[in-house]
NUTI-857385 format. One record per atom (N, C-alpha, C): atom name; residue number from 0; residue in one letter; x, y, z. Coordinates in pm, whole numbers, always signed. Example, Ala and Ser with C-alpha at 12.3 -4.5 7.8 and 13.67 -1.06 7.14 Angstrom:
// NUTI-857385
site;pos;code;c1;c2;c3
N;0;A;+1319;-569;+780;
CA;0;A;+1230;-450;+780;
C;0;A;+1320;-330;+780;
N;1;S;+1285;-225;+708;
CA;1;S;+1367;-106;+714;
C;1;S;+1290;+3;+787;
END
This chain:
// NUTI-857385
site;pos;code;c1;c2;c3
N;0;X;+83;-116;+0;
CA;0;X;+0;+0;+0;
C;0;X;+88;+123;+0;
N;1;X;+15;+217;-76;
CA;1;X;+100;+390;-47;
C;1;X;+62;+449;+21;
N;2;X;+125;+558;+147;
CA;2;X;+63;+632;+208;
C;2;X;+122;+763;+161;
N;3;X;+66;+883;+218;
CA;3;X;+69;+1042;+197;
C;3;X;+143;+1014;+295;
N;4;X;+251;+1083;+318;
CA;4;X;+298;+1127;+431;
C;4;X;+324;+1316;+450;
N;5;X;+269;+1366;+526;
CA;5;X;+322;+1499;+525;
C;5;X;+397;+1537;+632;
N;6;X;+558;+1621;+586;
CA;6;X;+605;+1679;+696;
C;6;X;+636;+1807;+685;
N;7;X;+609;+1889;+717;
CA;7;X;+602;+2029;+736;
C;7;X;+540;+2070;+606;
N;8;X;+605;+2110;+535;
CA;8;X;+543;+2226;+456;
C;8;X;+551;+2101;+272;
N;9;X;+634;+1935;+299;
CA;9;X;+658;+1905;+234;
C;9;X;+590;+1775;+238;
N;10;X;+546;+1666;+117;
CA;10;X;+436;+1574;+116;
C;10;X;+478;+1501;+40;
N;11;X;+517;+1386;+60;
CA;11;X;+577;+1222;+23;
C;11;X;+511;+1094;+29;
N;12;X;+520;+1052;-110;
CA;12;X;+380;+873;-68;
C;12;X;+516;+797;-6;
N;13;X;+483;+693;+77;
CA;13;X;+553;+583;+154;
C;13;X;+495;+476;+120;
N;14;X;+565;+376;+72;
CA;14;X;+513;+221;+78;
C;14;X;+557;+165;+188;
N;15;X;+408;+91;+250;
CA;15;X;+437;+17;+340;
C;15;X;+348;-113;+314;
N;16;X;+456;-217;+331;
CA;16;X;+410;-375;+285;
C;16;X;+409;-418;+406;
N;17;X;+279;-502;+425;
CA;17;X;+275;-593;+546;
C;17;X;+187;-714;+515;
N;18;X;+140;-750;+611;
CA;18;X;-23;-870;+593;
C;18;X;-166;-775;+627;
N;19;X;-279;-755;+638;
CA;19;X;-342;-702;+724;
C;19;X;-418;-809;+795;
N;20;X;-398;-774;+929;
CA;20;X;-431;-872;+1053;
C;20;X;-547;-843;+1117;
N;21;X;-605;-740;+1114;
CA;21;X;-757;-666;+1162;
C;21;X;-819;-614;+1049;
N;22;X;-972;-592;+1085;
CA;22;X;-1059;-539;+1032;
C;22;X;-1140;-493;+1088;
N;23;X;-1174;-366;+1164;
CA;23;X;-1303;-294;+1263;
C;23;X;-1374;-233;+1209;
N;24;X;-1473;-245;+1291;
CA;24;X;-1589;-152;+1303;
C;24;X;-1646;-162;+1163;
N;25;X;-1686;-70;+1070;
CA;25;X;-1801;-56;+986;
C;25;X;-1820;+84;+942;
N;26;X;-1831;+53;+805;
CA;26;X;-1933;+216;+767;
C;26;X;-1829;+298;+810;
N;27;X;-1884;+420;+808;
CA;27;X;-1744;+539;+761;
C;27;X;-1633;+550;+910;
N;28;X;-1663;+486;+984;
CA;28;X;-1547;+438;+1052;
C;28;X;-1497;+314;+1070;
N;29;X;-1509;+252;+983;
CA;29;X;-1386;+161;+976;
C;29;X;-1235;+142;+906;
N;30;X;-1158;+49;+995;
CA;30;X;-1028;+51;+998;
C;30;X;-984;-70;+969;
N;31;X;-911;-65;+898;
CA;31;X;-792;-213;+912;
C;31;X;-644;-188;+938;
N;32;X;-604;-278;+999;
CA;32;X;-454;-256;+1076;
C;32;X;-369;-371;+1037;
N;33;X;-272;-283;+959;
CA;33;X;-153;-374;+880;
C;33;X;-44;-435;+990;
N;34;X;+8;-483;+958;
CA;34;X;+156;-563;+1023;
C;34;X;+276;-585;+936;
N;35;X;+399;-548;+969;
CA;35;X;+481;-618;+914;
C;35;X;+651;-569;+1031;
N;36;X;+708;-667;+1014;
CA;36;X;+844;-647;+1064;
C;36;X;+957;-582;+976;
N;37;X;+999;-476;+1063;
CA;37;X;+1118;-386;+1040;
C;37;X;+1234;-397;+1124;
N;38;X;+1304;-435;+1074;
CA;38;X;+1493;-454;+1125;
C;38;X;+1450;-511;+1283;
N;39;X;+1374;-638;+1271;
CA;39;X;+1340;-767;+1326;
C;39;X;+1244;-646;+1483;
N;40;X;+1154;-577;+1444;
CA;40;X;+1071;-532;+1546;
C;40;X;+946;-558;+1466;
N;41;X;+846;-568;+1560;
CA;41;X;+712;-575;+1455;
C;41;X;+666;-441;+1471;
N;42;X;+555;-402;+1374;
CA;42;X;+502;-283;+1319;
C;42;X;+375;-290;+1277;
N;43;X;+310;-216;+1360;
CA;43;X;+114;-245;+1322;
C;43;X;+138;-107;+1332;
N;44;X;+42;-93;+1213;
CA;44;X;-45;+62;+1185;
C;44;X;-181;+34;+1162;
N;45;X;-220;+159;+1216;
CA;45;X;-397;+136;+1189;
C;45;X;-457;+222;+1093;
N;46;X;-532;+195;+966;
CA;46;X;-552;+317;+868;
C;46;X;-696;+300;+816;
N;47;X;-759;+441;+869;
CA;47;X;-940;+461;+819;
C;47;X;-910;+356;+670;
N;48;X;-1044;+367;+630;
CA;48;X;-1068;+270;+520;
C;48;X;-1077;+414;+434;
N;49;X;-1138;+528;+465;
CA;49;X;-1157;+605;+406;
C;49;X;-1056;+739;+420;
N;50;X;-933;+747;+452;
CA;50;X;-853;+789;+480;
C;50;X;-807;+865;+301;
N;51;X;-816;+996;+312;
CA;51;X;-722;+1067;+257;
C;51;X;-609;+1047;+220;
N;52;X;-518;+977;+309;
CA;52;X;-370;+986;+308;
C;52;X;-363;+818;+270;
N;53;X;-446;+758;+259;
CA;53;X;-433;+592;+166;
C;53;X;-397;+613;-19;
N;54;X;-318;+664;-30;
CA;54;X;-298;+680;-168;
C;54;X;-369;+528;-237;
N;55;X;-316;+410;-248;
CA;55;X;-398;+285;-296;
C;55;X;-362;+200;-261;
N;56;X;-402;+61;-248;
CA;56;X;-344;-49;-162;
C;56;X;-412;-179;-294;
N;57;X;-262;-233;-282;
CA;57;X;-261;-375;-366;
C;57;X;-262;-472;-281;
N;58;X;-355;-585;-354;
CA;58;X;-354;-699;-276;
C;58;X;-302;-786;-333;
END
């Protein structure tokens, strides 16, 4: 998947590859929360379904 990332005044997509391990809630608040390990730590993020900053996500 790509994300928006913004830092200060400047705005960058990020790929972040994982599995997704959750799926919450419903309707315009729901979320799914990715996983994956970075330099052997694990890494969950949680991202609206309807999120702005989801540039697009491949499955």
């Amino acid at each position: 998947m790509s994300v928006r990332i913004k830092e200060g005044d400047k705005e960058r997509i990020q790929a972040f590859e994982g599995t997704v391990i959750a799926k919450k809630h419903g309707g315009i608040a729901e979320t799914f929360t990715v996983r994956r390990t970075s330099y052997g730590v694990g890494v969950e993020r949680v991202f609206p379904v309807n999120s702005p900053f989801v540039e697009n996500v491949e499955v």
